[in-house]
N, C-alpha and C positions, 0 to 999 in steps of 0.2 A: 316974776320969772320971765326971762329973756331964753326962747328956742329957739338957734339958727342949724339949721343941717347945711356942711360943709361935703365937699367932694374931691378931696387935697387929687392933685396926679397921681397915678397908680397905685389909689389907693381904695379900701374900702368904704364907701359913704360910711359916716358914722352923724348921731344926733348929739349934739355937745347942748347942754344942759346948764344953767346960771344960775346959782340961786346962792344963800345965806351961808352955806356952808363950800359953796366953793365950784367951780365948772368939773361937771363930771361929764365923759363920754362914752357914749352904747351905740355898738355898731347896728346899723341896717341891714337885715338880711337882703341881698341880693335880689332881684324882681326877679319872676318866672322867665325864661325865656318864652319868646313868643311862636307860637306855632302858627304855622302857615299851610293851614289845610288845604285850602283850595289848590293850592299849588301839587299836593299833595294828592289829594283827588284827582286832579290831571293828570298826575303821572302813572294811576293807575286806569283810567278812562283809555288815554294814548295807548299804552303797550295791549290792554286790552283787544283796542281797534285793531290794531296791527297782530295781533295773534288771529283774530276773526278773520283778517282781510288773507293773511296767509296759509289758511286754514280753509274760505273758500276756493282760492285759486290753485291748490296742491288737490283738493278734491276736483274744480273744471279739468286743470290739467293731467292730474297722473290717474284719476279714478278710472280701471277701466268702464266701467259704463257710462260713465261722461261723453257725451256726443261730441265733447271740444276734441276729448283726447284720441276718440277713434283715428281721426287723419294724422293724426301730428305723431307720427312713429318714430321719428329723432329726438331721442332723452336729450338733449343739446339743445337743440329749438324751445322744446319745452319748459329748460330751466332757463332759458333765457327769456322767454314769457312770461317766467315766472319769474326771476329777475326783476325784468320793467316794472310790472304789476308792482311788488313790495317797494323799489325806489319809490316809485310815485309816488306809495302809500306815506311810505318816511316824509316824501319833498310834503306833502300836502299836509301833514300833522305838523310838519318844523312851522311851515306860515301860517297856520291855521290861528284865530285869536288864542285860543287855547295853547298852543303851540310857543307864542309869542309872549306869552304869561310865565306859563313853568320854565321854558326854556328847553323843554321837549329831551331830556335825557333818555328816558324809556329803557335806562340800561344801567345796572348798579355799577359794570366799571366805569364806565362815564362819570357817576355820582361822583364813586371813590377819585378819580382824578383829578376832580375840583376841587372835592377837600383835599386831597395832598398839593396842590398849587395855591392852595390861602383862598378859593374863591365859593366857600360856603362854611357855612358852621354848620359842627359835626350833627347837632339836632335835627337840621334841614336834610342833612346828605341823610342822617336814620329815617325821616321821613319818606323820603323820595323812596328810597329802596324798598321798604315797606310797601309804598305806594304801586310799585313795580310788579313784587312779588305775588301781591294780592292781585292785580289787574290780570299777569297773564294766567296763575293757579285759577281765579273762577271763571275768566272766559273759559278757558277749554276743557273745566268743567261742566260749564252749561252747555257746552258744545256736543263735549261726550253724551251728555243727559238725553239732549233733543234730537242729536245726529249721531246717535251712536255707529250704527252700520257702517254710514258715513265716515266717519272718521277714525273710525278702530280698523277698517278696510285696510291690508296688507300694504299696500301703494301708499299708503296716504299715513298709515300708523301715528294716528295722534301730532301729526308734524314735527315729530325728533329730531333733534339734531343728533345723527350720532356717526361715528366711527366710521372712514371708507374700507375700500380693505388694504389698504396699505395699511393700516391699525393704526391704534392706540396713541403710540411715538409721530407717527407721523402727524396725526387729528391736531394733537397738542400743539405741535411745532406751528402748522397752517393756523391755528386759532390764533396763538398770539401775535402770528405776524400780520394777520389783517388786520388784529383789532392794534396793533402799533400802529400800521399803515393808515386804518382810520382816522386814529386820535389825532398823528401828526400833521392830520391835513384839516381836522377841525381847529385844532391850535395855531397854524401858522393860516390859515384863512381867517378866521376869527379873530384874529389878531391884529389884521391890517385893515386900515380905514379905508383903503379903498375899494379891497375886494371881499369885505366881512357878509354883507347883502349875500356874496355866493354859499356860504355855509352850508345851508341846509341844500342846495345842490347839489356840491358836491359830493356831500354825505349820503345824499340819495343814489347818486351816478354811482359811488361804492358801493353801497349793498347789489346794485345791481349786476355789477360785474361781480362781485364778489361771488354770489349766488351760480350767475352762471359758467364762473373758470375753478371756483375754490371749493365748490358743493361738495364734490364728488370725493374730497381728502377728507373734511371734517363732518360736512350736513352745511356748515356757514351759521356761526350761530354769531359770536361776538360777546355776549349779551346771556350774564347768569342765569334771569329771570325769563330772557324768553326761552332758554335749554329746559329750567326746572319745571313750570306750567306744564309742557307735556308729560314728562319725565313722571312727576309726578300724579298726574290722571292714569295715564297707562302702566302705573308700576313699576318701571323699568328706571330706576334711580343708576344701573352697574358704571355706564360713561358717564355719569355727571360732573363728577369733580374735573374731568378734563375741562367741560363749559366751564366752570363755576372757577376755575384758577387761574386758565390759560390768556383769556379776555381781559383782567383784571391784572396780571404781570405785564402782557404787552403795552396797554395802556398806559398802567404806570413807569414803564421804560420810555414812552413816547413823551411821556410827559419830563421826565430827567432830560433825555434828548433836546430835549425844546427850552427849557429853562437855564441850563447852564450854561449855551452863550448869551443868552438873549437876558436870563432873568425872570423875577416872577412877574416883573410888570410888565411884562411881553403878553399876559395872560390880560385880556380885558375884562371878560365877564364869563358867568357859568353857561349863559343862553349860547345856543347853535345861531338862535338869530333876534340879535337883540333893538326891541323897538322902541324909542324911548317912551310912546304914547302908550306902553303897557305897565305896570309897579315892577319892579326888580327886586327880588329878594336878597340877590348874591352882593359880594365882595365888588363894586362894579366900578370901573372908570368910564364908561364911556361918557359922551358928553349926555347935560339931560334935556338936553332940546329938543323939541317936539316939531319943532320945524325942520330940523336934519333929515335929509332923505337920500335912502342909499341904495344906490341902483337898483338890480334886479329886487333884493327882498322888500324895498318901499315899495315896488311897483306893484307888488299884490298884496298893500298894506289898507288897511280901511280904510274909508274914506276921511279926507280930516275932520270934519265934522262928525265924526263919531262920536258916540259915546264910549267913556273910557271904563275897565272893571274897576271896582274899587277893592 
């Protein structure tokens, strides 16, 4: 008996079988997909960080008993302190090894954008998000646990995103248009070879502006999972669907925007900042050379001589 397993073009492997009575063939069931925990794990470790980091600096800054906040009596100054603070936080997770691994999404519309642009499969984008959700729901659970006063404090309310009082309609309208404004400049950065390095900059310089000109319409959130983490610690689920839809429609208009002159092969990779000395999980063109180095994002890249994750 002669076994060859064949794998005709699009089609199902099958095992074709020789024997006395004639070639029979029995399909292969399909291998598992592969899961990619780590990656995984990151994306909830990331949004995690950044729920804690924004969580400490809304308590330095708005808490009144905070010694930061005594002097600093312009709500303005403060959310633009508070601005800087979380860009940073963003710039330093996007370059971070870890950062440089997952591709640092830390936001399910982010996710969903890449899979609607062909540059993940759908199991990966379910992981991420997961990964997301769970990161900022137990941070700021553990948060409430240990700092409750702290952070259930009026000023500070769990760090919400919610509603200014222009209301509801207006929240909505400012959510998706920053989180367009965002996407479209991760896309068309991230796109060109020569200024892709800037990425996770510029993405950071956005939330910071963002934070402190957009605060005051919606809270500034972008980002499902960092809306629901609070949301759902403190109870208060009533604005969520505003986060939860408005971020993920803008997105995905940014990403239509971006695609139809240019196409999907305008889309390089799912990373904010892509190193080739880290694995890649996504749909990815970039080149894979490990000697390629690209301005600013090389420049705070390990050393080469590093050890690489596996």
């Amino acid at each position: 008996m002669n076994v060859d397993t064949l794998k005709p073009p699009h089609s199902p492997r099958i095992e074709v079988s020789v024997s006395s009575e004639g070639p029979t063939a029995t399909p292969i069931p399909p291998a598992p997909p592969v899961l990619h925990w780590r990656e995984y794990a990151i994306e909830a470790a990331a949004l995690g960080t950044f729920m804690l980091s924004a969580t400490v600096f809304t308590v330095l800054l708005e808490h009144p008993a905070s010694p930061v906040h005594q002097p600093l009596s312009s709500a303005f100054i403060r959310r633009a302190l508070t601005g800087i603070a979380m860009g940073l936080t963003a710039i330093g997770l996007i370059y971070s090894p870890a950062g440089r691994r997952s591709g640092l999404h830390m936001n399910p519309a982010v996710t969903l954008t890449f899979l609607r642009v062909g540059k993940m499969r759908p199991v990966d984008a379910f992981g991420y998000i997961a990964g997301q959700f769970t990161g900022a729901t137990t941070v700021m659970a553990a948060l409430a646990w240990t700092a409750g006063s702290w952070v259930a404090a009026p000023a500070v309310n769990f760090v919400q995103t919610l509603p200014g009082p222009a209301g509801t309609g207006v929240a909505f309208g400012a959510e998706a248009a920053i989180s367009m404004g965002m996407m479209l400049v991760v896309l068309t950065v991230s796109g060109s070879a020569r200024w892709a390095g800037f990425t996770g900059m510029c993405a950071g310089a956005l939330v910071a502006l963002y934070i402190t000109f957009e605060a005051p319409l919606s809270g500034m959130s972008m980002n499902p999972a960092r809306s629901s983490g609070p949301a759902v610690v403190a109870g208060m689920m009533g604005p969520l669907w505003i986060y939860c839809t408005a971020p993920v429609a803008g997105m995905l208009v940014a990403a239509e925007l971006h695609v139809r002159p240019h196409g999907l092969a305008a889309v390089r990779c799912a990373k904010l900042h892509h190193d080739p000395r880290f694995p890649c999980i996504f749909h990815c063109t970039h080149a894979a050379s490990a000697a390629r180095v690209r301005r600013f994002g090389d420049a705070l890249a390990l050393p080469a001589n590093a050890a690489l994750p596996q």
